[in-house]
C-alpha positions as CSV (number, residue, x, y, z in Angstrom):
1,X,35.5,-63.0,43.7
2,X,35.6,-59.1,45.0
3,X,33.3,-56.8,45.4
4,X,33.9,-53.2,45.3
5,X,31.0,-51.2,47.1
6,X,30.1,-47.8,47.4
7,X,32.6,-46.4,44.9
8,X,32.1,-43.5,42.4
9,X,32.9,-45.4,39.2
10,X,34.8,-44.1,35.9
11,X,33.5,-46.2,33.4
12,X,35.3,-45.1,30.8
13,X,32.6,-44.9,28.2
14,X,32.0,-41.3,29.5
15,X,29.6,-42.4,31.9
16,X,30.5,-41.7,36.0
17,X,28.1,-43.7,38.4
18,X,27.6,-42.8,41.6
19,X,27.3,-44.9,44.8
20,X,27.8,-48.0,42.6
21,X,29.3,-51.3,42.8
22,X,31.9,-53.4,40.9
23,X,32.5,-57.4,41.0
24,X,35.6,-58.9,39.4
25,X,35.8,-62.5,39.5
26,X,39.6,-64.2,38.5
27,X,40.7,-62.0,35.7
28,X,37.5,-60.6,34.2
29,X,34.7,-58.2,35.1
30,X,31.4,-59.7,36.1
31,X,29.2,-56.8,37.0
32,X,29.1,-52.8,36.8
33,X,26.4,-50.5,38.8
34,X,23.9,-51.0,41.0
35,X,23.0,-54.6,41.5
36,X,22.8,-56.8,44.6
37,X,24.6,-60.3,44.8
38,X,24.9,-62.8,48.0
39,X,28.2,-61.6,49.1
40,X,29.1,-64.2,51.7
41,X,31.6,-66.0,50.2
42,X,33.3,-62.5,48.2
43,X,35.7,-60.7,49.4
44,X,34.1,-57.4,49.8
45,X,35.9,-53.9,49.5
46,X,34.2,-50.5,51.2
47,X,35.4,-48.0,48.3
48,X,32.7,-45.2,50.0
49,X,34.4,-42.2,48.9
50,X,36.8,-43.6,46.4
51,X,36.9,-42.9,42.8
52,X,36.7,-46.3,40.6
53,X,38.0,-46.1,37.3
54,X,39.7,-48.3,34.2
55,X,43.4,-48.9,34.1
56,X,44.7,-46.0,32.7
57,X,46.0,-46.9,28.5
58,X,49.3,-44.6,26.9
59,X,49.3,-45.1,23.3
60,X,52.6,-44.3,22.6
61,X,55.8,-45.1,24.9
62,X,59.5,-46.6,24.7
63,X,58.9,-48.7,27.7
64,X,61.7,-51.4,27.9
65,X,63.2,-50.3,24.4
66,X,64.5,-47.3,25.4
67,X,65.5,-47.8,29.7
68,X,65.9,-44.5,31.6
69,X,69.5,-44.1,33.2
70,X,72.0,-46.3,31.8
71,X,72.8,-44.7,28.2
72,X,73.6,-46.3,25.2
73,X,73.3,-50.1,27.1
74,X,69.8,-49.3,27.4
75,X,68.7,-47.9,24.2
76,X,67.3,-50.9,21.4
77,X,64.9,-48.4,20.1
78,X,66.3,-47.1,17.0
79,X,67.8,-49.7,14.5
80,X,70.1,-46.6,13.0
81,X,71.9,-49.1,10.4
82,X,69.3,-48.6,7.9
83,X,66.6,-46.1,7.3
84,X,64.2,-48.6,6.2
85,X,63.8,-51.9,9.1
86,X,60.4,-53.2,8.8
87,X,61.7,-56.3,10.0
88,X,62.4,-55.6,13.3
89,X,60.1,-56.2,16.6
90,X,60.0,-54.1,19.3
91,X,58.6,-57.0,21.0
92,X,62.5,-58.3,20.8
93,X,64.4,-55.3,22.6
94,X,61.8,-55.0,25.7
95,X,63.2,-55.8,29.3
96,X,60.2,-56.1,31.7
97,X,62.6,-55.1,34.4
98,X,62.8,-51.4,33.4
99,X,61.9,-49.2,36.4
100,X,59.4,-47.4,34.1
101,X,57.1,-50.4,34.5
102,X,57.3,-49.8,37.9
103,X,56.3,-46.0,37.6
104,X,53.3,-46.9,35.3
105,X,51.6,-49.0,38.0
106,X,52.3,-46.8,40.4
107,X,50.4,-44.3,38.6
108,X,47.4,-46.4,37.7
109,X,48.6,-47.1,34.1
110,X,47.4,-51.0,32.8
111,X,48.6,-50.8,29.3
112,X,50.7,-50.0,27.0
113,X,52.2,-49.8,23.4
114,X,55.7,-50.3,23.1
115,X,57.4,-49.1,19.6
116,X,60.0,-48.7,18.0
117,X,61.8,-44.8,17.9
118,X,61.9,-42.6,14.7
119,X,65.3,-42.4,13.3
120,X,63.9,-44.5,10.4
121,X,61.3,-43.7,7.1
122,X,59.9,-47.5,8.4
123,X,60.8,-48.5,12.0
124,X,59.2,-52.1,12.3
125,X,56.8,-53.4,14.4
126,X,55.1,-52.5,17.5
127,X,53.5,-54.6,20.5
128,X,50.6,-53.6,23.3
129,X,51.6,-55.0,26.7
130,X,50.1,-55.1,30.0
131,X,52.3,-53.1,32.5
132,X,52.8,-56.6,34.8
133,X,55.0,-59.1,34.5
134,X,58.3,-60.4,34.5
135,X,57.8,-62.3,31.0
136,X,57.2,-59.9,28.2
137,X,55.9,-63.1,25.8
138,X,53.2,-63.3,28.7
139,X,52.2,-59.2,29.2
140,X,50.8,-59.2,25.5
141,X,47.8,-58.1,24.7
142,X,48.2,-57.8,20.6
143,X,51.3,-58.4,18.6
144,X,52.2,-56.8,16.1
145,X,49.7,-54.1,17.1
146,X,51.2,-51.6,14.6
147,X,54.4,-50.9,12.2
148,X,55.9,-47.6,12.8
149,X,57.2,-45.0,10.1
150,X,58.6,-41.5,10.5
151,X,58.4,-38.5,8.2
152,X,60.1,-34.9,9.3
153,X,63.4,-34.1,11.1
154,X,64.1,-37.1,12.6
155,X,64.4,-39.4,9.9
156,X,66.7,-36.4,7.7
157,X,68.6,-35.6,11.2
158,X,69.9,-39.3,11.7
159,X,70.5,-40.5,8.1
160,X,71.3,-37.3,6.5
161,X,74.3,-36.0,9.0
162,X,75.5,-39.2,7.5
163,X,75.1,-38.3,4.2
164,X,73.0,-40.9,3.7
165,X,69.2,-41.1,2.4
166,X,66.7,-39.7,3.6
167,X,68.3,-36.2,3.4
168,X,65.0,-33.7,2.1
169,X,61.4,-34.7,3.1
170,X,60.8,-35.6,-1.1
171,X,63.4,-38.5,0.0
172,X,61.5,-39.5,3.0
173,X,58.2,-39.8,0.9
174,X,59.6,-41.4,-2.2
175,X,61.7,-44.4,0.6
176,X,58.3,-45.2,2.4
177,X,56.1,-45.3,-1.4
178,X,59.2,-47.4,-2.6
179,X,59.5,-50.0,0.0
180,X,55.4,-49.9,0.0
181,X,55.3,-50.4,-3.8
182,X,57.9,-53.1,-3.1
183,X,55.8,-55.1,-0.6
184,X,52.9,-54.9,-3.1
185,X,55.0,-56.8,-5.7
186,X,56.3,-59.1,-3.1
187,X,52.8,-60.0,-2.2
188,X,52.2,-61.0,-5.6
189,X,55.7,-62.6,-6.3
190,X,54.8,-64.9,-3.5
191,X,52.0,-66.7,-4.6
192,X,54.8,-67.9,-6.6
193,X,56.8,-68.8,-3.8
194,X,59.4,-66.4,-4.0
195,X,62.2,-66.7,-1.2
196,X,60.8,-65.1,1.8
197,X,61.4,-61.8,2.8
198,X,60.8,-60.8,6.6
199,X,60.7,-57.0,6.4
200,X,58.5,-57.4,2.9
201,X,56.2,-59.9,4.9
202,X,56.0,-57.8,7.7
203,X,54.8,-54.7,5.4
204,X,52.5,-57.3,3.6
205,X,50.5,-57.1,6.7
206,X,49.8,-53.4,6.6
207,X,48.5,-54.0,3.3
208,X,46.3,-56.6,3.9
209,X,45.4,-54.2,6.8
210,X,45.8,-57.0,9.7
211,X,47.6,-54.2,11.0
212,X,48.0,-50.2,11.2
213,X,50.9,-48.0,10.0
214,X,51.8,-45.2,12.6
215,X,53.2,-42.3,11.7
216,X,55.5,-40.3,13.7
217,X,54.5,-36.8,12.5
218,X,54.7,-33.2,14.4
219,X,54.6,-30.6,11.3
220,X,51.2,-30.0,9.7
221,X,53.3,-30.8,6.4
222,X,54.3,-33.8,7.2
223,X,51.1,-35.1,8.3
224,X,49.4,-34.0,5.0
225,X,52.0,-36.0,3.3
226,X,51.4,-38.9,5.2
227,X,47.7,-38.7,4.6
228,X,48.5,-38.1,1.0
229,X,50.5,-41.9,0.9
230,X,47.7,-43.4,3.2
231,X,45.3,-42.5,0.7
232,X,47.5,-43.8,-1.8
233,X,48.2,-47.2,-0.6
234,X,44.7,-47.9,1.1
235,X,46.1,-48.3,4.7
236,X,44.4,-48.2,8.1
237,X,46.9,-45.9,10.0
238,X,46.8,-44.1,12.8
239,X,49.0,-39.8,13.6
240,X,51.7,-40.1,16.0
241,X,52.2,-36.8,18.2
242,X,50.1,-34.9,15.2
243,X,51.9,-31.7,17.5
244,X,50.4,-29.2,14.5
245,X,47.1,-30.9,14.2
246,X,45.1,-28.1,15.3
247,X,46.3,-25.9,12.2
248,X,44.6,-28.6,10.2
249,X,41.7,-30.0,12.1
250,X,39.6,-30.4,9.5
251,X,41.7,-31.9,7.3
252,X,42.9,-34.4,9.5
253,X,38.6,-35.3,10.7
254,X,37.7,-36.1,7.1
255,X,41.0,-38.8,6.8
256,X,38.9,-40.5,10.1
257,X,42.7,-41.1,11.2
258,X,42.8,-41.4,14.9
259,X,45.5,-39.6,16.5
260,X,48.5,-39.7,19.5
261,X,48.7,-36.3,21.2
262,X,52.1,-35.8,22.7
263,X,54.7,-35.3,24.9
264,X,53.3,-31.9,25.4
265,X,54.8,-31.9,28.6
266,X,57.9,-31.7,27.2
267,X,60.1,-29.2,25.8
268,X,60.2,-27.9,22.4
269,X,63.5,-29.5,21.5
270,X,63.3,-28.9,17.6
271,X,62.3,-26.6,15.0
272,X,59.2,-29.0,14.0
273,X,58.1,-28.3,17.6
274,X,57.7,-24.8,17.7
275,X,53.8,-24.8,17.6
276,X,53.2,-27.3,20.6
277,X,50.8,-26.3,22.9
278,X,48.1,-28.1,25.3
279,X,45.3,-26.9,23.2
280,X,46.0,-29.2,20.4
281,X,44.4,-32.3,21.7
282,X,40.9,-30.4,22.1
283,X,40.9,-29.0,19.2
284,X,41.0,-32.3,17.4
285,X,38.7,-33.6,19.5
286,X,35.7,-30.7,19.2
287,X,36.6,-31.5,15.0
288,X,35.8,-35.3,15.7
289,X,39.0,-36.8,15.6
290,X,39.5,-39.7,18.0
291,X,42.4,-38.4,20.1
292,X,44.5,-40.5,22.6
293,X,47.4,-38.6,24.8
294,X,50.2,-40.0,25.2
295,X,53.5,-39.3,27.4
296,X,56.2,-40.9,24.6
297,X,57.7,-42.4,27.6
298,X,60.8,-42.0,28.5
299,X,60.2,-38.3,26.9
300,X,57.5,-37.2,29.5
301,X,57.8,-40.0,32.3
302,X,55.0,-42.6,32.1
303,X,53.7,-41.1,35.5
304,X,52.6,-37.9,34.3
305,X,49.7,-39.7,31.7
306,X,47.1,-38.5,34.0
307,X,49.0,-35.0,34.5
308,X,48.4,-34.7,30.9
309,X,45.2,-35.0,30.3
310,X,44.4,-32.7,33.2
311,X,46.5,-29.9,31.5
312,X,44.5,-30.6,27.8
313,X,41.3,-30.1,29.9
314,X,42.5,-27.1,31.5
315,X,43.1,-25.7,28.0
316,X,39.7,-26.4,26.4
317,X,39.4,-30.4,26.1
318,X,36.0,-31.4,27.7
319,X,36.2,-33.5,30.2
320,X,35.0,-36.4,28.9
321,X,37.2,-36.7,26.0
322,X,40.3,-36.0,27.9
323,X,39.3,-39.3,30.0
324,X,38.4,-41.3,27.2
325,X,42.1,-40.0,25.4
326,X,43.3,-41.9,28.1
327,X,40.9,-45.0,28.5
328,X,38.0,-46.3,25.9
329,X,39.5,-44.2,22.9
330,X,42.9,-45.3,23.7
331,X,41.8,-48.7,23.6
332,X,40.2,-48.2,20.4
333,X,43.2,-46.7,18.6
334,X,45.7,-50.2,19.8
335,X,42.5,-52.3,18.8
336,X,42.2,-53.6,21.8
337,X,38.9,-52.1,23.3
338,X,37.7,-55.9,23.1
339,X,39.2,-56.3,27.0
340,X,40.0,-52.8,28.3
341,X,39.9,-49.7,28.4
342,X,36.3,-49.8,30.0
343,X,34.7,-51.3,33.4
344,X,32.3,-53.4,31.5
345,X,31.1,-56.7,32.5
346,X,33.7,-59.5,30.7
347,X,36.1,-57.0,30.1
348,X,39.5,-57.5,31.8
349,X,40.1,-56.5,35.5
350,X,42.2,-53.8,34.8
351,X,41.0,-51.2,37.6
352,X,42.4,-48.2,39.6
353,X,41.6,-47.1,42.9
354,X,41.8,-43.3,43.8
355,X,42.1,-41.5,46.9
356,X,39.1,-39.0,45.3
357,X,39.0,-37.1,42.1
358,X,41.4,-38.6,39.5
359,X,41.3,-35.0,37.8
360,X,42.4,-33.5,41.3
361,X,45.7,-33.9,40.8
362,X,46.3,-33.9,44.4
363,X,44.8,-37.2,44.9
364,X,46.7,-40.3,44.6
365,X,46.6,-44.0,43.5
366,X,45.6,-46.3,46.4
367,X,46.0,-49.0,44.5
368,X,46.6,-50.5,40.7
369,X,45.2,-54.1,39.6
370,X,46.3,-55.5,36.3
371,X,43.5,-59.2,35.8
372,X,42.4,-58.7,39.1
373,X,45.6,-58.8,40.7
374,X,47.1,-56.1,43.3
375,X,50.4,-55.2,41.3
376,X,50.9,-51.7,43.2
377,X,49.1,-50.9,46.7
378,X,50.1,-47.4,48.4
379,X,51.4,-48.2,51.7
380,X,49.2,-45.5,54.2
């Protein structure tokens, strides 16, 4: 067991407690606050003047799909041969080795969903890893945690400038409604056992709701559209970037979607980006959306999570959300808030240590544990 005493702790929850104390024992969390235990036989950690708080959680990243500096031989995020590949895993294109998952520990971020890119109407599925290991099979945390579609330039930009469907955002809509109304017959052509279909049984999922639908979508348009076919289908779903969701705040509160804000950190590098700004994710929040942020690693590098949510805070986000975009709620939008996301007792020991302030950008990550192991410590 370890003890961590003295620390100002982040729970997560929005609660901060002061001159408290945190015991992990193996993988889990045993205790949270002020309590007193017999602490001869624990390893015992003097965090007076450190800042305690969970593992930091990015919704929305490429990590392993899409590795940063070797081109083409590292890019398995996009199946471009089709618009429509719900078969496909993202789980089956990650290399643990990318230097990304380096950069994430090193900047105090625990875990992370991996998906597929948006060149296609239906992308496939999507996995939630832990940031350490050298196994992917043995980093998961929930698999499939998602399927991924796309609505807006991207799809049109990659299939169109080969003059092949989607071209117009009407094509987009009417693909993802076919290859949904398509699954629901499948569904009940299989009770008949029907030959087996894996992209059809993998959209069978979303409709039986054991899973989400995600939705890359930046335009206010295209978000309403996607609503529109959410509504339609009866589908638990989630907004990806949702870039022009403060144009519609209300709109998107009453769908009680939850919602990915970002890259903002990034540039705006098409026309359906001309409205970004670092005011979006508070204005979603003050309407009651449940809002992560997100880097869309490799887009924004994985280490600038935290950077991020200091910036949405600086442009109107309280506090409190802007941690929990990055922690609890996070959790909550991969379904996952079960082991992180929080220091709670029997949660997972997923914990950073901070030189002070996490929200002082200046201070650093002393070090990162992933189930109560050390897998980054900063060397003094």
């Amino acid at each position: 067991m370890k003890l961590f005493k003295h620390a100002t702790i982040v729970v997560g929850n929005g609660e901060v407690l002061e001159d408290a104390n945190l015991l992990i024992e193996g993988k889990i969390i045993r205790q949270v606050g002020e309590f007193v235990t017999d602490s001869s036989n624990i390893e015992v950690v003097d965090a007076k003047g450190k800042v305690i708080s969970p593992g930091l959680i990015d919704v929305h990243t490429h990590l392993g799909v899409h590795e940063e500096g070797i081109g083409a031989e590292g890019h398995d995020f996009n199946e471009t041969s089709s618009p429509l590949t719900p078969e496909v895993r993202a789980l089956d294109g990650i290399n643990p080795a990318d230097k990304g998952f380096e950069d994430a520990r090193r900047a105090g971020v625990t875990t992370v969903q991996v998906l597929p890119g948006s060149a296609n109407v239906i992308g496939g599925e999507m996995v939630t890893l832990k940031t350490a290991g050298t196994i992917v099979d043995h980093m998961i945390i929930r698999e499939p945690s998602g399927m991924k579609a796309a609505f807006g330039e991207n799809p049109k930009r990659i299939h169109g400038h080969k003059g092949n469907a989607p071209i117009t955002r009407m094509a987009i809509a009417s693909m993802f409604r076919q290859e949904l109304l398509k699954a629901k017959d499948y569904v009940v052509r299989n009770e008949e056992n029907e030959k087996i279909d894996l992209g059809l049984e993998n959209l069978a999922k979303v409709l039986r709701k054991e899973i989400p639908i995600r939705a890359h979508a930046h335009r206010a348009d295209d978000i309403v559209t996607f609503l529109r076919l959410a509504k339609e289908f009866d589908l638990d779903i989630s907004i990806e970037h949702c870039t022009e969701g403060h144009k519609i705040s209300e709109f998107v509160a009453a769908s009680n979607a939850p919602v990915a804000v970002g890259p903002t950190l990034s540039t705006r590098s098409k026309i359906e980006l001309a409205d970004k700004g670092w005011h979006t994710a508070g204005i979603l929040a003050d309407a009651g959306v449940p809002v992560s942020i997100t880097t869309d690693h490799p887009v924004v590098g994985i280490e600038n999570l935290l950077q991020s949510a200091v910036l949405a805070v600086k442009h109107g986000m309280d506090p409190s959300d802007a941690w929990k975009s990055i922690t609890l709620q996070a959790a909550k939008h991969l379904g996952v808030a079960d082991r992180v996301g929080s220091l709670e007792e029997g949660k997972d020991a997923d914990l950073v240590i901070w030189s002070g302030d996490p929200f002082d950008t200046r201070n650093e990550v002393e070090s990162t544990y992933v189930n109560g192991e050390i897998v980054y410590h900063r060397e003094s």
